[in-house]
Structures are given as structure tokens and as C-alpha cells.
DRENMINU-461722 format. One record per residue (C-alpha): residue in one letter; x, y, z. Coordinates in steps of 0.05 Angstrom, whole numbers, plus 5000, padded with zeros to 4 digits. Example, Ala and Ser with C-alpha at 12.3 -4.5 7.8 and 13.67 -1.06 7.14 Angstrom:
BEGIN
A524649105156
S527349795143
//
This chain:
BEGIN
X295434853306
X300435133367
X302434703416
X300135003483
X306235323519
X303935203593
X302334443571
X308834393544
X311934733602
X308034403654
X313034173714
X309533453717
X310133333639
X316032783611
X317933303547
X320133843603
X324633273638
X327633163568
X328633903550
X332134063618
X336433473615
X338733583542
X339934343564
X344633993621
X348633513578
X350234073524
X352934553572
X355934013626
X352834243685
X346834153729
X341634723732
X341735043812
X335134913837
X331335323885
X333236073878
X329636683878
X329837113802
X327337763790
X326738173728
X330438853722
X327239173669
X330939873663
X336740283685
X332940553738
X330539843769
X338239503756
X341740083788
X337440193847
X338439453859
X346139513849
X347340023894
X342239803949
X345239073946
X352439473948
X350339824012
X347939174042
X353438854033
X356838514099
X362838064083
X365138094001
X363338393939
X365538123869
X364538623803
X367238543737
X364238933678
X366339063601
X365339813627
X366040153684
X365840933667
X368241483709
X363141843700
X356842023746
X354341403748
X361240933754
X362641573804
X357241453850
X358240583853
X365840673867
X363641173925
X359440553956
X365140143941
X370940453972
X366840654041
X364539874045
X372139724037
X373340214090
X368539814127
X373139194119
X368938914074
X372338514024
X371338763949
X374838483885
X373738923822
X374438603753
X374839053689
X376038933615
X382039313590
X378639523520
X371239683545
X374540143602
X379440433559
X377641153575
X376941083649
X382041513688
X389041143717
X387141703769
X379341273784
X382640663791
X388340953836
X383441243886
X379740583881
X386240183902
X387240733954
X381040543991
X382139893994
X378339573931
X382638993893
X383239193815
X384838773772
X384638903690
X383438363637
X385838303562
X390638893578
X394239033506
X400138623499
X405138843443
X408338103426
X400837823414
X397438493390
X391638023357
X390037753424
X386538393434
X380538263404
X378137733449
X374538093507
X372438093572
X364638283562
X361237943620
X356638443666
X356738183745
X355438413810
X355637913874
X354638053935
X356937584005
X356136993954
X348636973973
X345837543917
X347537763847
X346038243785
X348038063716
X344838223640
X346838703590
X348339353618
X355339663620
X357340183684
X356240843664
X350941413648
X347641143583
X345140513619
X343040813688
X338741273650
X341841803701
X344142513661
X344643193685
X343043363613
X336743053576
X340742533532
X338941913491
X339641263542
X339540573524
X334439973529
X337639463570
X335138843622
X338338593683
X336238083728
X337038013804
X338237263836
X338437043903
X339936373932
X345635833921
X346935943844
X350136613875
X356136193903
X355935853837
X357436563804
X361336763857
X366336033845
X365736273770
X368136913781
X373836693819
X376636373763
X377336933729
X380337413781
X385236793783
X387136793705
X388937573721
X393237443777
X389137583833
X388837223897
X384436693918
X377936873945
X375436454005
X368936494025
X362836044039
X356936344040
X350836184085
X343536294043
X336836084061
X334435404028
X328535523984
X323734953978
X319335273911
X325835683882
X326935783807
X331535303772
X338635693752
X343335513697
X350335943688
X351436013612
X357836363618
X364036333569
X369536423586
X374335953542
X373435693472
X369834983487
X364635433527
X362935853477
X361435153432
X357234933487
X353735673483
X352935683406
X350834913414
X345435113465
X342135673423
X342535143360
X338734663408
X333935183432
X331735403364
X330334773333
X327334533386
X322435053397
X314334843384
X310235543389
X315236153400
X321136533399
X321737173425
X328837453409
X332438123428
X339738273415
X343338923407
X348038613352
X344838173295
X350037793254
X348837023258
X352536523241
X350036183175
X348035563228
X344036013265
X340836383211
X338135643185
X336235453248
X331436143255
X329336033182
X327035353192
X323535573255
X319636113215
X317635503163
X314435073215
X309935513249
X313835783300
X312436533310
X318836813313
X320237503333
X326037843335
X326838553367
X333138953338
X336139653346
X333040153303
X339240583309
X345840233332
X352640523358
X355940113316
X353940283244
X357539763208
X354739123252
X346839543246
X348439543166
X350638783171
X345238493205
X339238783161
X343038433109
X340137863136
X332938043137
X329437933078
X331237233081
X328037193143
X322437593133
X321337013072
X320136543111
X315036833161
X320437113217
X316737793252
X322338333258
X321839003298
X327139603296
X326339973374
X325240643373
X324640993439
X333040963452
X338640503440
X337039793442
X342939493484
X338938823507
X340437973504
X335037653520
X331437013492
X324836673508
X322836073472
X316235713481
X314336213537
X317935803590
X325435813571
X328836433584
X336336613559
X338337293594
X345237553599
X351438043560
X351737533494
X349537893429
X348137423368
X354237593335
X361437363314
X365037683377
X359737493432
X359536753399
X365736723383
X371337123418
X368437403482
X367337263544
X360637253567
X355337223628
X348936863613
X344236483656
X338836143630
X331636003675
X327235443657
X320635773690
X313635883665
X312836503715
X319436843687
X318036723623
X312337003631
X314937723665
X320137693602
X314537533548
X310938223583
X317038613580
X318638363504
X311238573490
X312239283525
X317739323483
X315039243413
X309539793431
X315440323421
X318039893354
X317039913284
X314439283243
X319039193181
X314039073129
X316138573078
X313638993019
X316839603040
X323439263065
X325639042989
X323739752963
X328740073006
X334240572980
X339240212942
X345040492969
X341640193037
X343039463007
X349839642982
X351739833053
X348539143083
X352238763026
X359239093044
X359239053115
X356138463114
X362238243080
X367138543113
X363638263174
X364437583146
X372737733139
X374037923208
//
């Protein structure tokens, strides 16, 4: 029989205590207590936050994104962000040199022009060409050190949902969070606009003290012992699940340490469901993950492919009160070459709004049926066997 979630998530009971403490010592840092957290759902409910928290915005805004398009979307933010620096408000714009590759010289010029601080990360550097592939692939938005926006979505049409012509958009989740893990993010951030030679950033911030706030903890890499401390927490989590794991990732290639943990999961009981693109913009990494699901359909592991549009989500839930949401896929290059923008919210509530949202979500998804999965086309497996090789090389 389950354990109860809520009983093992009550705030009064010694195994919670445990759990957050463990959760503290593998990443090195204190969760932020008392701050508000919101779930962002769509494109719709992340970018009408984004650019109503933009137009708020009174002393300093901090942005850095994989992607910032110039295209309506990306348009329409760098509008709001030029007239607040008009306004003399200070705003520091960080952007990943790879993600943004097709973004106009003549957008960022005009950005610069106005008053916004650019600055570029992993730029292309011809005496270490293999430093390329390590990449800037966090998603954040803060605003006076007081509010932020972070999750999976990317700057540009596909995630706003916003085209002038009916086009396919993609599934994503944001969250919004208020209160002092804000200034936490905002200190984070400032390391990085540092390590690409921008100036320091002064600012304290004044927020209102919540007394019955959400507890916060930052699971952001940004260096090679954090991403350890990432890939350790997500070993932790796993194993250490009693009733369920609800799992959604764009990119599906664990690590053979991961795919154990998940396995063993499925053997004891846990129900473990994992939500995955049914069509990918990357064809290679789709191909390469459903190598890995027959094994895990063996051992008991639910697995959905999304159909309604492009799955572009990270989000975890595990024993309905843990929550993992952020820009890390459960791949090779999220786990172990990006940079990435996670937090993590140890909340019975949340978890609940995520568990909805997970459950919303497999109403437009396809079961993979066990049966049907290992009659598939051959020349299906021979695709999921090479790139899942290849995969393995890179």
C-alpha cells in the first residue's frame, strides 16, 4: 500500500525535516523561506506576467535568456525595455551567443541605443572552438530584486503562443516568485553578468516579509560542481520518492544512473509517470530517448507522448509535495554542459497546482502501450539504436 503524500508532506512531520535538510546539504544552500510562487501555465499566462512585471518596473531589471528572438514577440519586450531605460530605469540584458544566433546585430544596436546593457555569453571563440558547446540556457526575468519569472520558455513567438499566422506553439511552464529569494536570483545573476564583463550591479532591494510564504530553493548551474550537485539532487529525489513521480522534460536521454534510479522507482511501487514530446525539434535526441522506453515500460514506468503542440517543459513533482521547475532537460547537455535555472519548492499547495497542470496535460497525450510499443516499425528501433549511440559519443 501507498504511503499517503499529505502525511508524508505534512509540515509538523520529522521525515519532511529530513528530506528538506538532505535537499540543503546536497546543493549547499539554505532553502529562502517565506515567498510568494505562482504557477504560469502557458505562453499566454508567462508573457502577460513578463511584460506587466516589465512595465512595473521602478529601479532595475535583470534578463538573460538562451533566446531572445527578434521577432514579434522579442519585438514587443525590447519596446518595454528600452522606454523603462528611457525612464532611467536600470536594465542589464544577458543573452546566450548560440541560442540567439539569428537575432539581428541591428536588435541589439537599437537596444544599446536606448540605454539597455547587453551583454553576450559563450560568444564563439576560434582558439577554443570546442568551448562552444557549453551554453548559456538559463530563462530569467527580475524585476527591482523584489519579483521574478523563470521556467522553460525561450523569447520569441513559439512560446508566447502569439502568431499573426495560425502556427504550431509549444507547451511550456513558467513560474512567477515574489519575496526575498528574488534578491537571491538577482545576487545569482550578477555573477554571471560579471563572468561576461559587465559591471557590478548594486542594489538592495526592499520586499515585504511574509510570515506563511513558500519555501524557495535556487537549483541553478552554472559551473561544473553545480551541475554534480544538480544531477546529485535528482539521484536523491528519485530514490527517495515513496508514492509518485510525475516527470515532464522536452529532451529524454538519461544518464545510465538516472535511468536505474527511475527503473528502481517503477519496481517498488512508485507510480512513475513521465510526460515526453510526441514530436520534437530535435529528431535525433526524440529518436534517442524512446530508445530508452521499453526498459522502462518493463518495469511498470507510465509514459505519455503530448500531442496538442511541442512539448518544451522541465518540470518534476515527486510525492505530490516536491516540485523541480526550471530550463534543465534530462539530458547530456542540460546535466552536463549547460547552464541552467531551476528552483525547486517544497510545498503541498504547489505541488498540488503542478500535479493539476501535469494531469491537464496527459488529457491531450497518448499512453504508450507496452504491447504495441515492441511491435513498432523496425526501422523505428534502428533509428533509436543509432542515435542513441551517437548520443552516447558526443
Amino acid at each position: 500500500m501507498m504511503n499517503n503524500p499529505s502525511l508524508f508532506c505534512f509540515p509538523g512531520s520529522d521525515r519532511i525535516a529530513l528530506k528538506k535538510s538532505a535537499i540543503e546539504n546536497i546543493l549547499g544552500l539554505p532553502f529562502i523561506e517565506n515567498n510568494k510562487v505562482r504557477l504560469l501555465k502557458n505562453g499566454h499566462e508567462t508573457f502577460q506576467t513578463i511584460f506587466d512585471l516589465v512595465s512595473t518596473a521602478r529601479e532595475i531589471i535583470c534578463i538573460e535568456f538562451y533566446i531572445f528572438k527578434d521577432d514579434d514577440t522579442g519585438k514587443k519586450l525590447a519596446a518595454l525595455l528600452k522606454e523603462k531605460a528611457r525612464e532611467g530605469v536600470r536594465v542589464y540584458l544577458l543573452y546566450d551567443h548560440f541560442g540567439s544566433f539569428l537575432t539581428s546585430r541591428d536588435f541589439w544596436s537599437d537596444l544599446k541605443n536606448a540605454g539597455v546593457k547587453v551583454r553576450v555569453s559563450h560568444p564563439f571563440n576560434w582558439t577554443a572552438p570546442r568551448g562552444y558547446i557549453y551554453r548559456n540556457h538559463k530563462k530569467l526575468l527580475i524585476i527591482d530584486g523584489t519579483k521574478a519569472v523563470t521556467g522553460g520558455f525561450n523569447i520569441a513567438d513559439e512560446y508566447h503562443g502569439y502568431f499573426k499566422k495560425r502556427k504550431i506553439t509549444w507547451r511550456d511552464t513558467g513560474i512567477y516568485l515574489e519575496g526575498p529569494v528574488a534578491y537571491t536570483l538577482l545576487n545569482i545573476f550578477q555573477k554571471s553578468w560579471s563572468t561576461w564583463k559587465g559591471e557590478i550591479i548594486n542594489w538592495h532591494p526592499k520586499y515585504e516579509t511574509l510570515n506563511h510564504g513558500v519555501p524557495v530553493i535556487p537549483i541553478f548551474a552554472n559551473s561544473g560542481r553545480a551541475r554534480r550537485r544538480m544531477r546529485r539532487l535528482l539521484i536523491y529525489s528519485i530514490k527517495n520518492a515513496k508514492s509518485s513521480i510525475l516527470l515532464t522534460t522536452a529532451y529524454f536521454i538519461p544518464s545510465q544512473r538516472i535511468l536505474k534510479a527511475l527503473v528502481q522507482a517503477a519496481k517498488r511501487g512508485v507510480s512513475l509517470k513521465l510526460l515526453l514530446p510526441g514530436e520534437s525539434d530535435v529528431r535525433s535526441v526524440f529518436y534517442a530517448g524512446r530508445s530508452y522506453f521499453s526498459r522502462l515500460l518493463k518495469a511498470g514506468a507510465e509514459i505519455y507522448n503530448y500531442q496538442s503542440s511541442v512539448l518544451h517543459a522541465k518540470t518534476t513533482v515527486f510525492d505530490e509535495c516536491w516540485s523541480i521547475i526550471g530550463s534543465a532537460n534530462f539530458d547530456h547537455q542540460s546535466l552536463g554542459r549547460n547552464e541552467e535555472s531551476n528552483v525547486g519548492i517544497f510545498d503541498v499547495d504547489f505541488s498540488t497546482h503542478m500535479t493539476e497542470a501535469f494531469q491537464a496535460d496527459l488529457k491531450n497525450s497518448l499512453r504508450v502501450d507496452a504491447d504495441k510499443w515492441a511491435q513498432r516499425p523496425l526501422h523505428h528501433k534502428i533509428l533509436e539504436k543509432l542515435f542513441s549511440l551517437i548520443m552516447k559519443k558526443l
